[in-house]
RODO-2510 file (C-alpha; in nm, 4 decimals, decimal comma):
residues 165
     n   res          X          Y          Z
     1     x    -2,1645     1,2936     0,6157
     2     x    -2,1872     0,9189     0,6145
     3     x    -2,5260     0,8784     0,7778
     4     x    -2,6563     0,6607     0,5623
     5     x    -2,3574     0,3778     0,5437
     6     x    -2,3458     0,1206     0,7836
     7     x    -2,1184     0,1171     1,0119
     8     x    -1,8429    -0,1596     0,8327
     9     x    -1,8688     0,0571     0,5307
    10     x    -1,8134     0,3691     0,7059
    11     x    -1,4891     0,2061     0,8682
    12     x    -1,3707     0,1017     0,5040
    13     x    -1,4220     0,4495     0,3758
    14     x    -1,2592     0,6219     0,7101
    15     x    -0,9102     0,3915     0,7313
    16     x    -0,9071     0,3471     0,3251
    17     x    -0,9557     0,7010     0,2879
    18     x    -0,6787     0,8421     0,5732
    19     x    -0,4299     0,5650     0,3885
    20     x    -0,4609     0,7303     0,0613
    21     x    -0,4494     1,0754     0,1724
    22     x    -0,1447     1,0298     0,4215
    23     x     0,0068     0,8161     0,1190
    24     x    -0,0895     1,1147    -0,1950
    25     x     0,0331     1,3386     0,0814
    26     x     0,3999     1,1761     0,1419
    27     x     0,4421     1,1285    -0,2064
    28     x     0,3350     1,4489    -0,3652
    29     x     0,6028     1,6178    -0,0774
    30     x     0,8461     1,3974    -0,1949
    31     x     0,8252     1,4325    -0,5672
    32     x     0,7651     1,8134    -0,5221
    33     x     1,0535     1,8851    -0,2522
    34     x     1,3096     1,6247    -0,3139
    35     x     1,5268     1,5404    -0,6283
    36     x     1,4984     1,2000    -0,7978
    37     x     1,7399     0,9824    -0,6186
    38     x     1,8390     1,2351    -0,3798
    39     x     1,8335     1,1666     0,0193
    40     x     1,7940     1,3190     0,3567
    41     x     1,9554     1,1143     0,6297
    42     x     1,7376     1,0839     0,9218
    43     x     1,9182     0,8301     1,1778
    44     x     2,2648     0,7566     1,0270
    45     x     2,3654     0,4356     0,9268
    46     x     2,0008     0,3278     0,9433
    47     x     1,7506     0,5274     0,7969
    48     x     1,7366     0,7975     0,5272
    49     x     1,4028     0,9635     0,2945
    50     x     1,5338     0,8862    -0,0488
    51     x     1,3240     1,0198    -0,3722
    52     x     1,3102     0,6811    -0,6184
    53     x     1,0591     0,5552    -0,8545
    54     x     1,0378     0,2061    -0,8696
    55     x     0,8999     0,0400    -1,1809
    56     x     0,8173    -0,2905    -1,0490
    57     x     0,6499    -0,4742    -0,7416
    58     x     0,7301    -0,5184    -0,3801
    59     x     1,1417    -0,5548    -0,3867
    60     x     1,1683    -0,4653    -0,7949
    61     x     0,9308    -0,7694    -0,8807
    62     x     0,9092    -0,7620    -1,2669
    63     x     1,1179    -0,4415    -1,2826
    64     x     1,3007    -0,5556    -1,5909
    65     x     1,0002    -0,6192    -1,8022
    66     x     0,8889    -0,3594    -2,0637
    67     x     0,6777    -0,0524    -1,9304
    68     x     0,4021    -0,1885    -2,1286
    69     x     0,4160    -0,5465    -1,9828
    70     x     0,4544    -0,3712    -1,6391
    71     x     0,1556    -0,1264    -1,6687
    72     x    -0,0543    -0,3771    -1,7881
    73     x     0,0153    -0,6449    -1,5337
    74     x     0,0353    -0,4125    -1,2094
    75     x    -0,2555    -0,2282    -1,3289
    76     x    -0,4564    -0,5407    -1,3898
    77     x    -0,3511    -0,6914    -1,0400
    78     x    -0,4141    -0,4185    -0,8384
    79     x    -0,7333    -0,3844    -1,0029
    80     x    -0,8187    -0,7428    -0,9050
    81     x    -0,6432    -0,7446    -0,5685
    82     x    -0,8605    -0,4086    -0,4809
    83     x    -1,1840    -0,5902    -0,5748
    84     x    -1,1070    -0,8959    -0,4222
    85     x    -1,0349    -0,7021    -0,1209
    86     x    -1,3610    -0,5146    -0,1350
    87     x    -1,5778    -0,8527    -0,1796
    88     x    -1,3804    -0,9914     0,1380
    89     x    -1,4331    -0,7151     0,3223
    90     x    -1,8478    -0,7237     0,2298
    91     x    -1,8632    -1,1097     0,3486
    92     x    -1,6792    -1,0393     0,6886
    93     x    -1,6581    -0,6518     0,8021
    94     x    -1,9869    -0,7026     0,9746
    95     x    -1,8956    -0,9966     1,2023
    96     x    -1,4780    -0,9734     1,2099
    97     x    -1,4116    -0,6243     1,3193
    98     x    -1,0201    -0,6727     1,3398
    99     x    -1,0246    -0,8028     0,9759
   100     x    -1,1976    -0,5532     0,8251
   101     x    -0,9728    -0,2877     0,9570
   102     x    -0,6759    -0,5071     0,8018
   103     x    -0,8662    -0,5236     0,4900
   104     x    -0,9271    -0,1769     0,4817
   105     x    -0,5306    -0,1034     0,5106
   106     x    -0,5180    -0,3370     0,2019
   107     x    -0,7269    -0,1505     0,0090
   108     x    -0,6316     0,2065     0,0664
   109     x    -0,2472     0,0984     0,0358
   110     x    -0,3285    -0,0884    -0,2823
   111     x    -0,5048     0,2687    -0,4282
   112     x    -0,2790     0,4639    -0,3670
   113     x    -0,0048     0,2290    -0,5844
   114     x    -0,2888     0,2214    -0,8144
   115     x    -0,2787     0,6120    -0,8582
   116     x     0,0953     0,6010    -0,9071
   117     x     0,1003     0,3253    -1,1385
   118     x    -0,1466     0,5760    -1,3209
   119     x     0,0080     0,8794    -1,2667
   120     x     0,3842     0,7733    -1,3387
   121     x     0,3863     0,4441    -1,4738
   122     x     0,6114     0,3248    -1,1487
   123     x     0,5473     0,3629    -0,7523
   124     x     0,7234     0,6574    -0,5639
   125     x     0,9146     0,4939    -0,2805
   126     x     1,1060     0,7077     0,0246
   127     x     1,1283     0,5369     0,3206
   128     x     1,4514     0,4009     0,3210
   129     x     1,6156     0,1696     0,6205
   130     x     1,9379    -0,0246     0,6314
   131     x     2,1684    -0,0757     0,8458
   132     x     2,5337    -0,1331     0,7131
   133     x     2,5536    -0,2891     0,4291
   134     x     2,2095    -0,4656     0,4869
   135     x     1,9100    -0,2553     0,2987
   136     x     1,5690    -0,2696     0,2595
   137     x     1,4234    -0,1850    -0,0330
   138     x     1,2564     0,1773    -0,0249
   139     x     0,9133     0,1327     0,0343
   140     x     0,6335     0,3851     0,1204
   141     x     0,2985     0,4134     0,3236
   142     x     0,0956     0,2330     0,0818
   143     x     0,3361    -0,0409     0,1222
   144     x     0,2879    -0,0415     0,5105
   145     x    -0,0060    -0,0282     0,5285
   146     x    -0,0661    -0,3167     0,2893
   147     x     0,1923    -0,4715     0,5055
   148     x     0,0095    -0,4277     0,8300
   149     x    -0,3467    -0,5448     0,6613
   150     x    -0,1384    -0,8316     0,5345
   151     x    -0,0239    -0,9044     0,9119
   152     x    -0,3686    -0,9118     0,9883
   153     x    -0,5202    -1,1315     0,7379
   154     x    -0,2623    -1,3812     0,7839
   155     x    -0,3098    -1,3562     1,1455
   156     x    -0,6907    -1,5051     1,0691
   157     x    -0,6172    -1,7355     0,7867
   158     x    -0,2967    -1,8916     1,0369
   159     x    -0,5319    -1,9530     1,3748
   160     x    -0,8012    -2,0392     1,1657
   161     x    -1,0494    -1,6878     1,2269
   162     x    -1,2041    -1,6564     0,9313
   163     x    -1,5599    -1,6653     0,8675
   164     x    -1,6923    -1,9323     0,6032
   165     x    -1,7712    -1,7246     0,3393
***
């Protein structure tokens, strides 16, 4: 299938590509099965699938701009944080293994937003944890993973692992 790739850009297209179709999956269950701002509690008290749509960033960043504003800038960010991710991940998959598997969470996470922001103008969000009063902001697999990759970047840049590039 992906004989002739080598064998970085096969892992890219194998993680990014299970991220976006666990993600599309999740969310196309969630819009199709579940009302908007409905819930199913799954541990009570602490952690509930709840159907919302959220129209800004990681924890409602720029939610109360205008839908134009906020298409245009999330669009144009993801669009640049996808690339970026993509030219990282060329200059170190071949030589920083562990990397390149956190860049490839990045970038399938960071599609997958991408499609909703395209799609619906906002993200589709249902994971939902909290425990008393204390919540976390829904959040969804695109978000963890670009969460994890994060982790894993970080990871390099803090004991100092990355390759000059």
């Amino acid at each position: 299938m992906m004989a002739g790739f080598s064998a970085p850009m096969r892992r890219l297209a194998l993680v990014s590509i299970c991220i976006l179709l666990l993600d599309q999956l999740t969310k196309w269950l969630i819009v199709r099965h579940l009302p908007l701002y409905a819930n199913i509690t799954v541990i009570d008290n602490f952690f509930n699938i709840t159907h919302v749509l959220n129209p800004g960033g990681a924890f409602g960043f720029f939610a109360e701009q205008s839908p134009g504003i906020r298409k245009f800038i999330f669009l144009f960010l993801s669009s640049g944080v996808a690339l970026f991710v993509l030219w990282l991940y060329r200059k170190t998959a071949q030589s920083h293994t562990f990397l390149s598997y956190g860049l490839a969470l990045i970038f399938g996470g960071a599609i997958g937003n991408l499609i909703d922001r395209f799609r619906f103008g906002k993200v589709v969000d249902f994971l939902d944890f909290y425990a008393g009063t204390l919540h976390w902001p829904a959040f969804n697999i695109a978000d963890s993973a670009i969460t994890i990759g994060m982790g894993i970047l970080i990871y390099h840049v803090v004991f100092n692992k990355l390759p000059e590039i």
